[in-house]
C-alpha positions in Angstrom: 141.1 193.6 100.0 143.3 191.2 101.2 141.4 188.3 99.5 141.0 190.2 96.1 144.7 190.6 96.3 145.7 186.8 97.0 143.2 185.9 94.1 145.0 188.1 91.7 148.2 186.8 92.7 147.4 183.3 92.1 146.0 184.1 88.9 149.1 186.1 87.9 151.6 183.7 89.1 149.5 180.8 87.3 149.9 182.9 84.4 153.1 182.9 84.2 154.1 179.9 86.0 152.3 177.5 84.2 151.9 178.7 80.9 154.3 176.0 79.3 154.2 172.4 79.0 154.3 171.3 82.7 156.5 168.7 84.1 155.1 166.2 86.4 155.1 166.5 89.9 156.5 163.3 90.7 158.8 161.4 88.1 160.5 157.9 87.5 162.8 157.1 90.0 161.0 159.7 92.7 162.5 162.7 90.8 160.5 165.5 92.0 161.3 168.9 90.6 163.4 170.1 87.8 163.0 173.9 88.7 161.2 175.7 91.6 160.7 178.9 92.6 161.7 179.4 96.3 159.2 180.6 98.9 161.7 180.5 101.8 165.7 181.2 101.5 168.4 182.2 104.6 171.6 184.1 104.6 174.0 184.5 106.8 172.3 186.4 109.2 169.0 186.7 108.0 165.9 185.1 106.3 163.2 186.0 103.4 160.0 184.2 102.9 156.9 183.9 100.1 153.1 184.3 102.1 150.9 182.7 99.7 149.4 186.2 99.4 152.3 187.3 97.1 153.9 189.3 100.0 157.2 189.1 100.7 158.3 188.7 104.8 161.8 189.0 106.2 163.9 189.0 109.2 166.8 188.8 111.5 170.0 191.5 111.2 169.4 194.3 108.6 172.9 196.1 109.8 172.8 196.2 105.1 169.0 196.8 105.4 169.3 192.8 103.8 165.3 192.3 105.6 164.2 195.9 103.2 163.4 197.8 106.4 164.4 201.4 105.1 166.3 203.8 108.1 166.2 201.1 110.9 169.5 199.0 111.3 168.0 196.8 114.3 167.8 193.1 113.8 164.1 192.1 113.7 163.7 189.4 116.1 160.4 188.1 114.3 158.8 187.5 110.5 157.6 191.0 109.6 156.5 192.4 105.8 158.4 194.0 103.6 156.7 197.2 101.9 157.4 197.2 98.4 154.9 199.4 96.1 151.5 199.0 96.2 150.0 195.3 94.9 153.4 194.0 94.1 153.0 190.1 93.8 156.4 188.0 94.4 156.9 184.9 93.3 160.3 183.1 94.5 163.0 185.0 96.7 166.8 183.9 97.6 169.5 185.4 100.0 172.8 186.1 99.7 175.2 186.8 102.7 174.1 190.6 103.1 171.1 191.0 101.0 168.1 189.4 99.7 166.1 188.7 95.9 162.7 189.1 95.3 161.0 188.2 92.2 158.3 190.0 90.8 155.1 188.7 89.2 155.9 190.4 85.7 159.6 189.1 85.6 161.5 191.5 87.5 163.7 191.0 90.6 164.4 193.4 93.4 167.3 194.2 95.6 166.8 194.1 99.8 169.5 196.2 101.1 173.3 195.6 101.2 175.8 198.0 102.0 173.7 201.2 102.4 171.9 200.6 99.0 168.2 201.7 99.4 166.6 199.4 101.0 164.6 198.0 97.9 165.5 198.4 94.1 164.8 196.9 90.8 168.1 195.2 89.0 168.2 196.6 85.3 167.5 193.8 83.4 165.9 194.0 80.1 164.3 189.9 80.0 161.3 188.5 81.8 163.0 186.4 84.9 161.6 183.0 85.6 164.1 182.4 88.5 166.7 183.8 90.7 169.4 182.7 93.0 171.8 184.5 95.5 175.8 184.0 95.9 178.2 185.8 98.7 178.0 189.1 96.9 176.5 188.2 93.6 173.1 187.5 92.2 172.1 185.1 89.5 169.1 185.4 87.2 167.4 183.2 84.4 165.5 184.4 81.9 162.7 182.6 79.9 164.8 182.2 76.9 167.3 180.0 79.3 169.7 183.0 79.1 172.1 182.9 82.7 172.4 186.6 84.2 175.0 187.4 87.0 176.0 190.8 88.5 177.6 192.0 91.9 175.3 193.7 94.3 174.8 197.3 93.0 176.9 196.5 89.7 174.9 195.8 86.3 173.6 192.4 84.9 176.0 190.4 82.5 175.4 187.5 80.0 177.1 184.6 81.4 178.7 182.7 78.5 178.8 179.0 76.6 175.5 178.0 78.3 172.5 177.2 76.7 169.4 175.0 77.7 169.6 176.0 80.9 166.4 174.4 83.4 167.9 175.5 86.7 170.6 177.5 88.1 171.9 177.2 92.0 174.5 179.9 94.2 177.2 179.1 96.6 179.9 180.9 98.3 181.3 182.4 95.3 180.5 179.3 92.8 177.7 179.4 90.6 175.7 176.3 88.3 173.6 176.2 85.5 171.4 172.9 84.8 170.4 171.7 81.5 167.7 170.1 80.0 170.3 167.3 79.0 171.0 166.8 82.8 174.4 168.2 82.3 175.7 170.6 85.1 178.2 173.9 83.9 179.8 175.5 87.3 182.1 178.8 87.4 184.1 180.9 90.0 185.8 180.0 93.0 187.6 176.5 93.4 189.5 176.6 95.7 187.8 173.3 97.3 187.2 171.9 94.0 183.5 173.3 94.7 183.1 173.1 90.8 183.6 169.2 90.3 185.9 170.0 87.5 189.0 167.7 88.9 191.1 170.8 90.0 191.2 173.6 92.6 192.1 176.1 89.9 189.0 179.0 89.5 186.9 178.8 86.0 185.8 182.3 85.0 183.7 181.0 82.5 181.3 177.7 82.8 182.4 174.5 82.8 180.9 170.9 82.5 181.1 169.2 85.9 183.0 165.7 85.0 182.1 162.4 86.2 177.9 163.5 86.0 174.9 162.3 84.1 171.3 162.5 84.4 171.3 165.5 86.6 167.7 166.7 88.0 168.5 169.1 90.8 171.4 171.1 92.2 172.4 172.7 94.9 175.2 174.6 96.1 177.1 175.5 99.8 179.7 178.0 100.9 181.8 175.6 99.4 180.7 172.2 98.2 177.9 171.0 96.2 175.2 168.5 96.2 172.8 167.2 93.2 170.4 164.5 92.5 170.2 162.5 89.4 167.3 160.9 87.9 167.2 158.0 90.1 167.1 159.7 93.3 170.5 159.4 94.2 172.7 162.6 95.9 176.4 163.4 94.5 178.5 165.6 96.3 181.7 167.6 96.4 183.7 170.1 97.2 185.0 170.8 101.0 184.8 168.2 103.5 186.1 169.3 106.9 183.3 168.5 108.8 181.8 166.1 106.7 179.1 167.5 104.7 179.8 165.5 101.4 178.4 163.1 103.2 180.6 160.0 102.0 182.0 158.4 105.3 184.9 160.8 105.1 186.4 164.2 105.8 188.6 164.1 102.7 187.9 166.7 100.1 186.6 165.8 97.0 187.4 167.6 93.3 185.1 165.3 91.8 181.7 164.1 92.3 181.5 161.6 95.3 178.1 159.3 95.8 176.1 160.5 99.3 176.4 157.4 101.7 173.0 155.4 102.2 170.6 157.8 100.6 168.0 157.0 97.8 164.6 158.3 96.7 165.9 162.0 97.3 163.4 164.8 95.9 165.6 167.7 96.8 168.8 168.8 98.4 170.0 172.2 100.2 173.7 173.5 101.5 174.7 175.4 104.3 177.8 177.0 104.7 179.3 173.5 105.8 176.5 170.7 106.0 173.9 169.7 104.0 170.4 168.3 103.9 168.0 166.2 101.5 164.4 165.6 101.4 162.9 162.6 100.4 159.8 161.2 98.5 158.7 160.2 101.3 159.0 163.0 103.3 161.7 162.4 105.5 165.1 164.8 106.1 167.8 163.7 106.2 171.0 166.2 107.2 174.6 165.8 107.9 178.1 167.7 108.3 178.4 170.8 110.6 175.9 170.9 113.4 177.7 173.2 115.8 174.7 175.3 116.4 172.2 172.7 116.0 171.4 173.3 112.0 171.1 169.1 112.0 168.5 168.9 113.5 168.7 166.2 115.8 168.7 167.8 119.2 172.7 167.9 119.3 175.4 169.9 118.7 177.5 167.6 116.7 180.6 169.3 115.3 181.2 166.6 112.6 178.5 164.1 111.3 179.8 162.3 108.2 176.6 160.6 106.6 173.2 161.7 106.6 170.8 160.8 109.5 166.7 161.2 109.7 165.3 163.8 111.7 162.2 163.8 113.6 159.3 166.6 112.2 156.2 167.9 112.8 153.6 167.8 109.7 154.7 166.5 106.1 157.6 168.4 104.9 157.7 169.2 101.6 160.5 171.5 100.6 163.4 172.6 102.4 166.2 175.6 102.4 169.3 176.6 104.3 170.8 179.2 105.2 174.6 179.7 106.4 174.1 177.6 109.8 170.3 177.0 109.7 167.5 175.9 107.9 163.9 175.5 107.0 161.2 173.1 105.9 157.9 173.6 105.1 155.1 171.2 105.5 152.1 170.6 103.3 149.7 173.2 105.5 152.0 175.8 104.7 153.6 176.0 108.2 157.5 177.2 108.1 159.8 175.2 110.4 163.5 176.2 111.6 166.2 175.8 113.5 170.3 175.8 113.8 172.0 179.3 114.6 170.2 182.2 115.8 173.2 185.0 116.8 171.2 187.5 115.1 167.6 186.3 115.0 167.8 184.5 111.6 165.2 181.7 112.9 162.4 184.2 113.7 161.8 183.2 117.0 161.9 186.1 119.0 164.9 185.2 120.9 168.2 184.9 119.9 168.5 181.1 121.3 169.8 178.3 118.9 167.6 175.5 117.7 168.5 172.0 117.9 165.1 170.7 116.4 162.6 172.2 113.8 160.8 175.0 115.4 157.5 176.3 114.2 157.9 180.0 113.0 155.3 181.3 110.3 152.4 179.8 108.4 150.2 180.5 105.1 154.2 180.0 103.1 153.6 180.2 99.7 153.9 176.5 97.4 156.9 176.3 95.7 156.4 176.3 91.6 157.9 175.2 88.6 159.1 177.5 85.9 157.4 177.4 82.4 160.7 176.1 80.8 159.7 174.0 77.6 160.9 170.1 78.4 159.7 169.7 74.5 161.2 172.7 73.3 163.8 171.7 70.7 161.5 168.5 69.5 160.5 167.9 66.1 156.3 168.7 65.4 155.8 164.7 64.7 157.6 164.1 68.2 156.4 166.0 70.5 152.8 164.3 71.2 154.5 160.9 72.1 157.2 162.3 74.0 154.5 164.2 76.2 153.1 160.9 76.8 156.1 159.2 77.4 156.7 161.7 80.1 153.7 161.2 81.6 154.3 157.6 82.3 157.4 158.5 84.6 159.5 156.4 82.7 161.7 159.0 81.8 162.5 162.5 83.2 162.1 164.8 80.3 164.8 167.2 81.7 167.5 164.8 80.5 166.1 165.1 76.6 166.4 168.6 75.9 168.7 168.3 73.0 166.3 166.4 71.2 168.2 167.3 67.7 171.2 165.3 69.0 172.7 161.9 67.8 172.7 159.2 71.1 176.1 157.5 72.3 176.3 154.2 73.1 176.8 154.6 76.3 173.8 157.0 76.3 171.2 154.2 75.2 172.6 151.5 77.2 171.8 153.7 80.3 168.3 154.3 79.1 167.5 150.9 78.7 169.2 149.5 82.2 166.6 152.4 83.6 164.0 150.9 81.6 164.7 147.4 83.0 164.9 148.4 86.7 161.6 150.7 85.8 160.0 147.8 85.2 161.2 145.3 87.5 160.9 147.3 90.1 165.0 146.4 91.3 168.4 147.2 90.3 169.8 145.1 88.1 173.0 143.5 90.9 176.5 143.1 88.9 177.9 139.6 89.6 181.4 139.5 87.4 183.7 142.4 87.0 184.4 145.3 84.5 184.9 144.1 80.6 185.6 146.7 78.9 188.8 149.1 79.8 187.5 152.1 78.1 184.6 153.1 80.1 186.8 153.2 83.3 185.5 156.4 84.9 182.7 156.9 82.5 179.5 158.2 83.4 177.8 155.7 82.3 180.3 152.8 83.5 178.1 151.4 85.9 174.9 150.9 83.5 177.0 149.7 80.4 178.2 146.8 83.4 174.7 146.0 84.0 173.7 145.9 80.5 176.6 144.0 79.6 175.3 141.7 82.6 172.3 141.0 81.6 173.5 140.3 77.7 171.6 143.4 76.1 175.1 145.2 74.7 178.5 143.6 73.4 181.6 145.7 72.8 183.0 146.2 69.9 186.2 144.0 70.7 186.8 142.0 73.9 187.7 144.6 76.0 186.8 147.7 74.9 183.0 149.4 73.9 183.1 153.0 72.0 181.1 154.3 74.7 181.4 157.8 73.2 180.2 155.9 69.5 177.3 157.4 67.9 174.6 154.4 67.9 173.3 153.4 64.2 170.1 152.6 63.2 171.1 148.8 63.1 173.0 148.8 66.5 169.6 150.3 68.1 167.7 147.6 66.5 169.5 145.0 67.9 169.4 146.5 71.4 165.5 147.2 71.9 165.1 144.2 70.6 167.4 142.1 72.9 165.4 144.5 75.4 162.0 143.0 74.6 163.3 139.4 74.5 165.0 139.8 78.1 161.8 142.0 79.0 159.2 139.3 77.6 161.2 136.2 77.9 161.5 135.8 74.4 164.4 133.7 72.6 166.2 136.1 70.6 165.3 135.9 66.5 168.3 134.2 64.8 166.5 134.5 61.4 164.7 137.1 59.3 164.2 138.6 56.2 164.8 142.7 55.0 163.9 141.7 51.9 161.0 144.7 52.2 164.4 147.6 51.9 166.0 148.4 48.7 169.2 148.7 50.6 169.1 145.3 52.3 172.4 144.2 51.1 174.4 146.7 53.6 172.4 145.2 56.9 174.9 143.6 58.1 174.0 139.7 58.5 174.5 139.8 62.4 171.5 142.7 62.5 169.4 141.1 59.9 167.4 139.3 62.4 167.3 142.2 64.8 165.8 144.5 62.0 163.6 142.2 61.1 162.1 141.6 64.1 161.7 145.3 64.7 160.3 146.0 61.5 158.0 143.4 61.8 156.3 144.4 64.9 156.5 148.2 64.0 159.2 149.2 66.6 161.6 150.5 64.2 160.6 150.9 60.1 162.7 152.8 57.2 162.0 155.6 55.0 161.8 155.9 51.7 161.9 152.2 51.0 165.5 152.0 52.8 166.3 150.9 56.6 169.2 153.5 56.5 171.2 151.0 58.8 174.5 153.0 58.9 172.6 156.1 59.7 172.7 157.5 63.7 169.4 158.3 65.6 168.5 161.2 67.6 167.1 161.6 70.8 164.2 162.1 69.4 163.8 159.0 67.6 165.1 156.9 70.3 162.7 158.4 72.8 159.7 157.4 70.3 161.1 154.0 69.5 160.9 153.3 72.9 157.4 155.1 73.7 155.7 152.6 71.2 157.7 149.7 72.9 156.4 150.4 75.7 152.6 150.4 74.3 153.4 147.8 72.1 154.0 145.3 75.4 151.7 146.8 77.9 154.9 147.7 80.2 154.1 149.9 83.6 156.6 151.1 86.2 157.1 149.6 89.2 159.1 151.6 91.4 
């Protein structure tokens, strides 16, 4: 029986799991994962785990009946099953402070305990789920058609409002996130750390955009601060800082988005109540903040550790969680690590002794799995073959492209084509001057329009200012990719050319007539119609297939 079951269940959760375009495992710039389910997920007290059977296993205090064990209020000291009804398959599970999330196979989440509930119940909601995550009191849902769902333990479901797109949503203390396809973060409720990013300590009761972020992958969110990666690898934090868990050299809190100190390659990120930890594509943790009760790692009890530090493991980890003051990691033969607090026998043990290094707890975990969110979804029929093949050269991430419809800024292709150059060099580009232009102080893209300004790809459109926020036209991109492939190839750039070919030649501007040209001639960029359309703006789309056949065009790989 038990093998009939585990085949149905991985048949069932391949069903629904992957039954979408798929992103790749591993992406440019050692970007990992752009949504997971979670097999393993702590509270404050407690801890819920995935077998890779479909069952669901849970265990440490239950005083809310948070580990499902109906009529018995003991802590259990060590993993044991929940019993739902009969072949229920589970798929991802989070924990809040008192209770714990399941979901379900067929796209419905369940309820462990919290304050004298029944031990296990079905939340009302009306869409298929395709992931969950777990706040203080509230839990957070996301449906197939990116719709957010949030509702107090025991209360009923609500839309949450002005999101859309959403890949990816995270928990903390009482602060919630959404992540887009566009690699934008939205964050509401508390802020009273400036836990939201959003420049104040004032609460938002309705999403906002996080300022001061691009190119967003994979969030994650503490009691209350935050941590996310972006596409290269890199962590941002903010939020509270007592004890260091920003992880930026200081204790200072931070309302915006602060870079992690001497971290790179990072695949994913978790957040305790007051430290935090990253994995990276190389296997390696890395933690830092509160270590109190030995949720560090690194055989100590340090109250305050400011930037992250390796850690020594058993096995190759490959995803990691945390819970208030301890955490998890599982390696690739399914084995389930912990260690940090253990007051109420959160690690699984069988004592109630802290853990200053990884202890082996549980085996057979279930594999952490994407979501069948659509990166195409949006695209136009002609685009979406080449932008599935882009994708699968890690070049790009596709979750940054969901709004495919949308016009690009300057400041938006300038950043794509300084990732292009480092893609292909295999190094970051170093700055040797300093800043030109006043009006991308501050911007998002600041650092990338420096480099590209470096290297002679972009010019502003005065001496000291560049319209980062200008829509890019037709003729404006031309000149760029094609600056691109000269730097690229070691080209001279084209000083002459004809548009003769275009009935509206005679408003190319005569600095871009060699630029479209050039294009045009070696089938990077043509018109429709018989025009070039110079003035016109491109979408993502189009800029994402300009630079797909660019990249075929001059035989260009990755190399890092």
């Amino acid at each position: 029986m038990k093998k009939n079951k585990r085949c149905v269940f991985l048949l069932l959760a391949a069903t629904i799991l992957f039954s979408a375009v798929i992103i790749p495992t591993s992406m440019a710039k050692a970007v990992a994962v752009t949504q997971m389910s979670s097999p393993v997920a702590g509270g404050t007290s407690h801890s819920i785990a995935l077998k890779n059977d479909g069952t669901i296993w849970a265990w440490g205090s239950n005083l809310q009946l948070q580990v499902g064990q109906d009529g018995d209020l003991k802590e259990q000291p060590v993993p044991e099953q929940v019993e739902v009804e009969e072949d229920s398959m589970f798929v991802s599970v989070a924990a809040g402070y008192d209770f714990s999330l399941a979901l379900r196979h067929d796209g419905h989440v369940l309820v462990l305990g919290e304050r004298g509930y029944a031990p296990v119940y079905e939340v009302p909601l009306s869409s298929f789920i395709l992931a969950i995550a777990a706040g203080q009191t509230d839990g957070l849902a996301l449906d197939r058609d990116g719709v957010v769902w949030q509702w107090t333990i025991g209360g009923a479901p609500r839309k949450v409002p002005n999101l859309s797109g959403v890949a990816a949503i995270a928990a903390g203390g009482a602060h919630y996130f959404a992540l887009t396809y566009s690699g934008d973060v939205w964050a509401w409720g508390a802020n009273f750390s400036g836990q939201l990013g959003n420049g104040t300590a004032i609460d938002a009761p309705v999403p906002e955009k996080v300022r001061n972020l691009a190119n967003i992958v994979y969030i994650a969110a503490g009691y209350s601060h935050t941590l996310a990666i972006n596409h290269k690898g890199y962590v941002y934090a903010w939020g509270s800082n007592t004890y260091g868990q920003l992880g930026d050299e200081t204790t200072d809190t931070s309302y915006l988005p602060v870079l992690v100190s001497g971290l790179k390659d990072v695949v994913q990120v978790s957040a305790g109540n007051e430290s935090s930890m990253a994995l990276t594509k190389d296997n390696v943790i890395y933690t830092w903040g509160y270590g109190e009760f030995g949720q560090l790692g690194d055989d100590t009890a340090t109250i305050s550790q400011e930037t992250p530090a390796a850690i020594e493991t058993e096995g190759t980890p490959i995803y990691i969680a945390s819970g208030g003051n301890h955490n998890f990691y599982i390696d690739s033969l399914g084995e389930l690590y912990a260690w940090g607090r253990n007051r109420n026998n959160m690690l699984g043990t069988g004592d109630k002794l802290n853990k200053t290094v990884p202890f082996a707890v549980f085996d057979n975990m279930a594999e952490s799995r994407r979501c069948p969110s659509d990166p195409i979804k949006g695209a136009s029929a002609w685009a979406v073959p080449e932008l599935e093949e882009l994708y699968k050269m890690d070049f790009l991430p596709p979750m940054l492209f969901g709004d495919y419809q949308n016009n690009v800024t300057r400041a938006e292709f300038a950043g794509l084509l300084i990732d292009m150059h480092e893609s292909i060099n295999g190094a970051e580009i170093k700055l040797e001057g300093s800043a030109v232009f006043e009006d991308i102080e501050n911007h998002v893209f600041e650092l990338e329009i420096e480099k590209a300004f470096e290297i002679g790809l972009v010019s502003g459109v005065s001496e000291t200012r560049y319209n980062p926020e200008g829509l890019i036209t037709r003729q404006e991109a031309a000149k760029m990719i094609v600056a691109f492939i000269c730097i690229i190839e070691g080209f001279p750039e084209p000083t002459w050319g004809s548009v003769s070919q275009y009935m509206d030649a005679d408003i190319v501007q005569v600095w871009a007539v060699p630029y479209v040209a050039f294009a045009s001639d070696n089938d990077i960029m043509q018109g429709s119609g018989g025009d070039f359309n110079p003035l016109d703006n491109l979408t993502r789309q189009q800029i994402l297939a300009m630079i797909y056949r660019t990249i075929l065009k001059y035989g260009w790989v990755r190399k890092v």
